[in-house]
C-alpha positions in Angstrom: 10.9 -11.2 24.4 13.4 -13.6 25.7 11.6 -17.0 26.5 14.6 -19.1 28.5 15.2 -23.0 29.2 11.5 -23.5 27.8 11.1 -26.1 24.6 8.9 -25.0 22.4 6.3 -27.0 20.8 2.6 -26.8 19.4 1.2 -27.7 22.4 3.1 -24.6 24.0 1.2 -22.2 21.7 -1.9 -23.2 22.9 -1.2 -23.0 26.1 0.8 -20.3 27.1 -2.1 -16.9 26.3 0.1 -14.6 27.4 3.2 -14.9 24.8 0.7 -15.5 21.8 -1.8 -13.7 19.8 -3.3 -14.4 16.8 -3.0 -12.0 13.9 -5.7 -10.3 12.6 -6.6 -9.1 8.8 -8.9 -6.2 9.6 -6.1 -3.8 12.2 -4.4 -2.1 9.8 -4.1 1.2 7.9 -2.0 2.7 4.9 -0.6 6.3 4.5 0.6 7.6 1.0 2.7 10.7 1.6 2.7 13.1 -1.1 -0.3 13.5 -2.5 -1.7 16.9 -0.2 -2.2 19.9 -2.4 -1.8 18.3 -5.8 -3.3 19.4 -9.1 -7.3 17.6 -9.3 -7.7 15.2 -12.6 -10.0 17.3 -13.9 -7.5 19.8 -14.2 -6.9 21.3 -18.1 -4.1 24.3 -17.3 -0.8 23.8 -18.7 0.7 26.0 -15.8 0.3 25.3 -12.0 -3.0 25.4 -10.4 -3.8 29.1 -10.1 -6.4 28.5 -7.3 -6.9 26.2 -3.7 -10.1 24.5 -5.8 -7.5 23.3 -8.6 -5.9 21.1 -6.1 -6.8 18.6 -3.6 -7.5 19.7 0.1 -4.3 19.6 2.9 -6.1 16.6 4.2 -6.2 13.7 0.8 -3.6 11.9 3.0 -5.8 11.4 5.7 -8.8 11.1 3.8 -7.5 8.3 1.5 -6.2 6.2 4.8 -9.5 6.7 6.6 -11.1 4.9 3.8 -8.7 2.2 2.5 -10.8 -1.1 3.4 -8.6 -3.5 1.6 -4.8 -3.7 1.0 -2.3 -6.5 -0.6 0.7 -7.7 1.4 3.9 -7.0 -0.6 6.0 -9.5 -1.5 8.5 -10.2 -3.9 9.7 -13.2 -6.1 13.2 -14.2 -7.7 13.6 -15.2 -10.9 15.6 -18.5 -11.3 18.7 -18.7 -13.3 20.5 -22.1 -14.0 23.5 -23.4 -15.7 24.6 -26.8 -16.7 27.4 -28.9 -15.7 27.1 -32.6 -17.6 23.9 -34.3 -16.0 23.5 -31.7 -13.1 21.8 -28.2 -13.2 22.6 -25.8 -10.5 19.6 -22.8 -9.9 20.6 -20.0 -8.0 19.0 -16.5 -7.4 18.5 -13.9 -9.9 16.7 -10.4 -9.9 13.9 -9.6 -7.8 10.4 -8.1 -8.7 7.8 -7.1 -6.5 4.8 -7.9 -8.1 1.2 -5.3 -8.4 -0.4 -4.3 -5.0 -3.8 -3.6 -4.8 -5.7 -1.4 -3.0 -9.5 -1.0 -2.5 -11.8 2.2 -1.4 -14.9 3.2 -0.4 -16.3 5.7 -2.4 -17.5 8.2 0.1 -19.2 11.4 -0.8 -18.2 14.1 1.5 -14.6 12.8 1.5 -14.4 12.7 -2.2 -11.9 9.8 -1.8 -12.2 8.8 -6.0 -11.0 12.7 -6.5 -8.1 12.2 -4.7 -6.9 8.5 -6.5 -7.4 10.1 -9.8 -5.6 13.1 -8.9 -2.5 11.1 -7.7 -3.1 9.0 -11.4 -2.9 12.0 -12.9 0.1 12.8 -12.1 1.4 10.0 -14.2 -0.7 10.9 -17.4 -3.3 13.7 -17.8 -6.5 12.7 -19.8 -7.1 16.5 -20.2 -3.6 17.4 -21.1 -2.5 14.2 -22.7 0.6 14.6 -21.7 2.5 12.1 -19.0 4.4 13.1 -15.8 7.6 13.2 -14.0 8.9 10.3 -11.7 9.6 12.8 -9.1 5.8 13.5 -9.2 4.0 10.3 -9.6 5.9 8.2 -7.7 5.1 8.3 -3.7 5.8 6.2 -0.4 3.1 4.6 1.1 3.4 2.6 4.4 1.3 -0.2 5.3 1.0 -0.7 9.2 -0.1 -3.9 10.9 -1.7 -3.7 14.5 -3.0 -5.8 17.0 -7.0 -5.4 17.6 -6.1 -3.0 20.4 -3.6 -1.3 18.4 -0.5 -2.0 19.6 1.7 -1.8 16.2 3.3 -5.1 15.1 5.0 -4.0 11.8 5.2 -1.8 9.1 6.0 -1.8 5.6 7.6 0.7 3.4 6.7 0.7 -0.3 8.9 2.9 -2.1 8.2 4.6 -5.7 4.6 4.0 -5.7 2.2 4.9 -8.7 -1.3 4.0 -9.7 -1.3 2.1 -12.4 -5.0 1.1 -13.0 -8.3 2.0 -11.2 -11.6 0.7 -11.6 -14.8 0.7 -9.6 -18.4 -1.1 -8.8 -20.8 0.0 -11.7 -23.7 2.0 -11.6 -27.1 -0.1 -10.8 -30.3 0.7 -10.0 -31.4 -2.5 -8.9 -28.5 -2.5 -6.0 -28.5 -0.4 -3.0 -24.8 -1.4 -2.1 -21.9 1.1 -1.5 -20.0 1.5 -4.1 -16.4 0.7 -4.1 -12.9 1.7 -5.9 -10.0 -0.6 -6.6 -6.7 0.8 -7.7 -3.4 -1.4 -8.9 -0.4 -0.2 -7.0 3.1 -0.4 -8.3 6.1 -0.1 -7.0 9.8 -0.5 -7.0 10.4 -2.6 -3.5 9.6 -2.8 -0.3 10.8 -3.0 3.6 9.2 -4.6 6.0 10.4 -3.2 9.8 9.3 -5.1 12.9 7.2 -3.7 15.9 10.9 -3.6 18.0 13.0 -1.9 15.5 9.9 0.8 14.7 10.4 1.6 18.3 14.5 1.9 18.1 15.1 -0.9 20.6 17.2 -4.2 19.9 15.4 -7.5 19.7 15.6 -9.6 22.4 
């Protein structure tokens, strides 16, 4: 949106309804791709799954983002390198790494949403087989979308070469009545955030 012969200032912001909105943490969803149709962790055979209730229903995808409550904003950090000339040190930029995400569940029965994260870990290392996977298996794209709170999309983020490299949940307790919960670290090799105008194919204005 072009805004023309107009200073901006704080006191703009506040004023000015139409141009401005403020973000919100809870409009948001994440999609892994990849992980229909994939072996279940409970899985023992050496070969491929030699029946549809060795593997994980057509729908894990949508399953898993229906119940994603929680999600991490990736960012990355550069490491510093530095040299010294006399007195004077000089830093400049040096490799980047994109640290952990995390990502956090509801356990919901029905859905069988702690099935599908263990499958996709699985995939990485098989408790049953104990033997450890492929890249070109265990690693997935997920996209994290942000959207207004009527759901107008804002932005996206691509996550490329994603694994599970940890999950844990709430523990059993019969003195609690409270849903019970998953949390699984995410890692992965970078990411891309894309703005609402370029998701769409338009220029900026």
């Amino acid at each position: 949106m072009a805004i023309n012969n107009i200073n901006l200032t704080g006191e703009h912001i506040s004023t000015n309804l139409a141009a401005y909105e403020a973000a919100r943490s809870g409009f948001f969803t994440l999609q892994v791709t990849g992980i229909n149709s994939i072996p279940r962790a409970n899985y023992g055979g050496v070969n491929a799954p030699t029946s549809e209730s060795d593997k994980l229903t057509n729908k894990a995808e949508s399953y898993l983002q229906l119940n994603v409550v929680k999600s991490s904003v990736p960012h990355f950090k550069l490491e510093t390198l530095s040299y010294r000339r006399g007195n004077d040190e000089i830093k400049f930029a040096g490799v980047p790494t994109f640290d952990s995400g995390t990502l956090v569940v509801d356990d919901v029965v029905g859905l069988d949403t702690k099935s599908i994260l263990m499958a996709w870990q699985a995939q990485a290392y098989n408790v049953y087989t104990r033997k450890g996977g492929r890249m070109k298996d265990y690693k997935k794209l997920a996209t994290l979308s942000e959207y207004t709170q009527d759901f107008e999309l804002i932005r996206q983020w691509k996550l490329y070469g994603c694994w599970i490299s940890d999950l844990s949940e709430d523990d059993f307790d019969k003195e609690s009545d409270g849903k019970r919960q998953i949390t699984a670290t995410i890692e992965y090799d970078r990411a891309e955030m894309v703005m609402q105008k370029t998701i769409e194919g338009t220029t900026t204005e």
